[in-house]
C-alpha positions in Angstrom: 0.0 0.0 0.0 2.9 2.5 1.1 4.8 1.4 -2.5 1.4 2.9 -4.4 0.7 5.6 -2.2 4.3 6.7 -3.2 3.7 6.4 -6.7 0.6 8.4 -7.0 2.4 11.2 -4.9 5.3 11.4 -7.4 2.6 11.2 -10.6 1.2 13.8 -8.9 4.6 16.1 -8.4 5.5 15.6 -11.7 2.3 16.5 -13.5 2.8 19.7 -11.2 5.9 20.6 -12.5 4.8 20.1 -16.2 1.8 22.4 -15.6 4.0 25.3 -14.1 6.8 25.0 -16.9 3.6 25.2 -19.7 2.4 28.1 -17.3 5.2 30.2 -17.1 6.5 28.8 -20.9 9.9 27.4 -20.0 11.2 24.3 -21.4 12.4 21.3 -19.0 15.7 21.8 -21.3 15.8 25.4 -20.1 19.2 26.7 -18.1 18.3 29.5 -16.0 21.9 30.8 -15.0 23.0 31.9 -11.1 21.7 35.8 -10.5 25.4 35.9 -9.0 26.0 35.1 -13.4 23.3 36.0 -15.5 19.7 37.8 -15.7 17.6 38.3 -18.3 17.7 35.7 -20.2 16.7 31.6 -20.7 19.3 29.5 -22.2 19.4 25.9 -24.2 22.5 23.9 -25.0 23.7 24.8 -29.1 23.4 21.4 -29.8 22.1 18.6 -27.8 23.3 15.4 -28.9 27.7 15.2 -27.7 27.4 18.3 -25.7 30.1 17.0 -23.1 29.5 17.6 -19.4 32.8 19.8 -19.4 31.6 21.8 -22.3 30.2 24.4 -19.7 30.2 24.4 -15.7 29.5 27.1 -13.2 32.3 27.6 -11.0 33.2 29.0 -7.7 35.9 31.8 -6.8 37.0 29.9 -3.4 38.3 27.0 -6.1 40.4 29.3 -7.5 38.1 30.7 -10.8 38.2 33.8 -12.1 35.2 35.9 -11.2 34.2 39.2 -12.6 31.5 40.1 -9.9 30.1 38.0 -7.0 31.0 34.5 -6.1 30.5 32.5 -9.3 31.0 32.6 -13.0 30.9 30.3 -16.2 33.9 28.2 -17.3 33.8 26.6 -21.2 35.8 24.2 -22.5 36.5 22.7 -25.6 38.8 19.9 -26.9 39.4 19.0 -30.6 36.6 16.5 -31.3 33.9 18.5 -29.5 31.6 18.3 -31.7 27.6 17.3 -31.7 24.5 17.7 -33.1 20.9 18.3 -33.5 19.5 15.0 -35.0 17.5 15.4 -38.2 18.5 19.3 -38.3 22.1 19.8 -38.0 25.6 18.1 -37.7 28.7 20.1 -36.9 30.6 16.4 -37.0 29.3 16.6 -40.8 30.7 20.4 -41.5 34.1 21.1 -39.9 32.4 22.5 -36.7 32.5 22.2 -33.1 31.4 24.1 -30.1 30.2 24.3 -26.4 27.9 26.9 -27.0 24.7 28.5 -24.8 21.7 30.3 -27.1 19.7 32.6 -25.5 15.7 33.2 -26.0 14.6 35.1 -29.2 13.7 38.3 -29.7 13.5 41.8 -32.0 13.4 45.5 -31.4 16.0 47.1 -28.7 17.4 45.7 -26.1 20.8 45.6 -23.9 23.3 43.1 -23.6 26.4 42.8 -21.7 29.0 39.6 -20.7 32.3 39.9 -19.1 35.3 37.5 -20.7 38.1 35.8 -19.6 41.0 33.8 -21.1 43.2 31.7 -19.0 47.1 33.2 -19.1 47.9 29.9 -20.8 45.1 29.9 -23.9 45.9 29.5 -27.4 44.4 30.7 -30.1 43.6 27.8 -33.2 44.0 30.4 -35.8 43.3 30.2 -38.9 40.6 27.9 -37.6 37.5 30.4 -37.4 36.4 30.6 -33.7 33.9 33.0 -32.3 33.3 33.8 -28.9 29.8 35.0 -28.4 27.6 36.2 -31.4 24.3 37.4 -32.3 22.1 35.2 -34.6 19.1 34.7 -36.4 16.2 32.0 -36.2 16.9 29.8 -38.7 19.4 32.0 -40.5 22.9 33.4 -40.8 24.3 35.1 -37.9 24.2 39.1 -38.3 27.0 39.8 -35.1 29.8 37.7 -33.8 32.8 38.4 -31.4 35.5 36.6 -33.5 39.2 36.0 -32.1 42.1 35.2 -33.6 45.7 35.6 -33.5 45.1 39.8 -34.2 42.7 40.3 -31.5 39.0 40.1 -30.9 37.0 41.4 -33.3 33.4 42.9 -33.6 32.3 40.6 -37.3 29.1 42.4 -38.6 27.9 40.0 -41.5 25.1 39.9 -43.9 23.7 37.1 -46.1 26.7 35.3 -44.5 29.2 37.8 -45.6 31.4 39.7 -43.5 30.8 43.3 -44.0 32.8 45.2 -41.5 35.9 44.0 -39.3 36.7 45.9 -36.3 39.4 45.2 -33.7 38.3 45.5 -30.2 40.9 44.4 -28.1 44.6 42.7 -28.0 44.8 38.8 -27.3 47.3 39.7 -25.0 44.8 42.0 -23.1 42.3 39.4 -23.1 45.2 36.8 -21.0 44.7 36.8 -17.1 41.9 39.7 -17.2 38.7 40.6 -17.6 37.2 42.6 -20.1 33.2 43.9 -20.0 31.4 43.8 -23.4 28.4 46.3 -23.8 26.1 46.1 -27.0 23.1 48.1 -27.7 20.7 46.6 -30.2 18.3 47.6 -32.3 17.3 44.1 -34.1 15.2 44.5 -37.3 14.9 44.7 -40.7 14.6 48.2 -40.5 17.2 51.3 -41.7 16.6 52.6 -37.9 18.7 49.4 -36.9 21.9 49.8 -35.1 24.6 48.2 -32.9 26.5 49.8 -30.3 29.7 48.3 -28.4 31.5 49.2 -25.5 34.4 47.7 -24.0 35.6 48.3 -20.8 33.2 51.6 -21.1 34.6 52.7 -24.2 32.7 52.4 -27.5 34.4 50.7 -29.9 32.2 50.1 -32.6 28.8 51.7 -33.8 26.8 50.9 -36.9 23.2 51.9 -38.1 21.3 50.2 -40.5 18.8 46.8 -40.9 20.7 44.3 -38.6 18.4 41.4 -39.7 16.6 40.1 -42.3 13.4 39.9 -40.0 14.0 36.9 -38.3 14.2 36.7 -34.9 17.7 37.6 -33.4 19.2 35.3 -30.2 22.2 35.5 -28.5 25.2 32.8 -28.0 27.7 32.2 -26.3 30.9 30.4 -25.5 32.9 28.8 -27.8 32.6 28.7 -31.5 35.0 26.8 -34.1 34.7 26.7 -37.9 36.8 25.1 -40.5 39.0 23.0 -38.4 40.0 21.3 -40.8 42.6 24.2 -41.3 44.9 23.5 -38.4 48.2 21.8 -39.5 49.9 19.5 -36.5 52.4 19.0 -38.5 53.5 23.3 -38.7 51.7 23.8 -35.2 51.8 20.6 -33.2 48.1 19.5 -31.4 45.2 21.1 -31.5 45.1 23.1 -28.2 41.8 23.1 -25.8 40.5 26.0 -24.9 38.8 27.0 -21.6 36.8 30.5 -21.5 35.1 32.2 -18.8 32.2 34.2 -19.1 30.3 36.0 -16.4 27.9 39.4 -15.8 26.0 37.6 -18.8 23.0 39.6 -18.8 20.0 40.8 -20.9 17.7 43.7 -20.5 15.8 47.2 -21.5 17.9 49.4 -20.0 21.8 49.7 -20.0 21.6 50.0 -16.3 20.0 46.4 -15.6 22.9 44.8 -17.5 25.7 47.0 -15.8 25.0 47.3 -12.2 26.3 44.1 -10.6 30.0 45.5 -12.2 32.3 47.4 -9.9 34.5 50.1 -11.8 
């Protein structure tokens, strides 16, 4: 009797917990992050199938991580291999991709964003493998922003019809090693000519565009690590392919510069 009782109890839990996910609309896959990490903002897993249980933890100053703000931040890694896929839709094994990646919810019109970043003294770039550390994308479409890194520096990539249109350097590699650096972006995301980006770093604004950012899609943002074409790293000239581990934290999302900033101390 006590064995049934108990089984009825957790039908009963569970069929609770569905109703208030369909409710409030969130997805059992949904990561809500720490509010010592991120606000604003829902997040999935880029691909589900081989995302590896290292590909993202949240970690804890008193172990020794790097933390922008708070307590806590958000450690990726990714080894050569790392790569996964969404069955039926997609297959980075199939197209020279791999990535540990977190996509945000969808949206259009204005909005803040802002993400602090962090590379380990002893990172290595994989250039000339492309690899992209946090972007801007659209449903079911090319991506329209991404923060790409290479041996140069980090760069702001504005593309369209997945084309690069404009390049622009915002910080050294080396001053990317051992610190952290706060990225700002204002965004207005629509098909529109009052479109516009805006990009701060470290409070000074680097790059600033206006014009349609999207094709009308819906715009989402990612973030982590990124790598395209890997096919283009020679062990032969450059030895193995190096992991990487990136942190990320003060990842948040809002309507007002001010609910994305305030957590950071100057």
């Amino acid at each position: 009797m006590l064995e049934i009782m108990l089984k009825i109890l957790k039908s009963i839990r569970n069929s609770f917990l569905l109703s208030v996910l369909i409710i409030f609309n969130v997805s059992a896959k949904d990561i809500r992050l720490p509010k010592d990490v991120g606000s604003g903002n829902t997040y999935t897993k880029s691909l589900q199938k081989g995302f590896k249980k290292y590909g993202y933890e949240i970690v804890n100053k008193k172990d020794g991580h790097p933390v922008r703000a708070g307590e806590k931040s958000i450690r990726f890694e990714l080894r050569n291999g790392d790569c996964g896929e969404d069955p039926g839709k997609w297959s980075d094994c199939e197209s020279l991709r791999q990535r540990h990646e977190l996509s945000g919810k969808r949206f259009r019109g204005k909005s803040w964003y802002a993400y602090s970043i962090y590379l380990p003294n002893d990172f290595k770039s994989v250039d000339p493998v492309k690899s992209a550390m946090a972007q801007f994308h659209q449903k079911g479409s090319w991506p329209t922003l991404m923060f790409q890194l290479n041996d140069d520096g980090y760069f702001a990539d504005r593309q369209w019809q997945n084309q690069t249109d404009e390049f622009r350097k915002l910080l050294e590699v080396n001053d990317m090693k051992g610190k952290w650096n706060d990225i700002l972006i204002n965004i207005n995301s629509t098909s529109k000519k009052t479109g516009f980006y805006k990009i701060w770093v470290n409070n000074e604004l680097k790059y600033e565009f206006s014009g349609p950012t999207t094709k009308g899609k819906e715009s989402y943002f990612k973030f982590g690590i990124y790598q395209t074409w890997v096919n283009r790293w020679d062990e032969k000239k450059k030895g193995s392919y190096p992991t990487q581990v990136v942190y990320y934290d003060e990842i948040r999302a809002g309507k007002t510069k001010e609910s994305v900033t305030k957590f950071l101390k100057k």
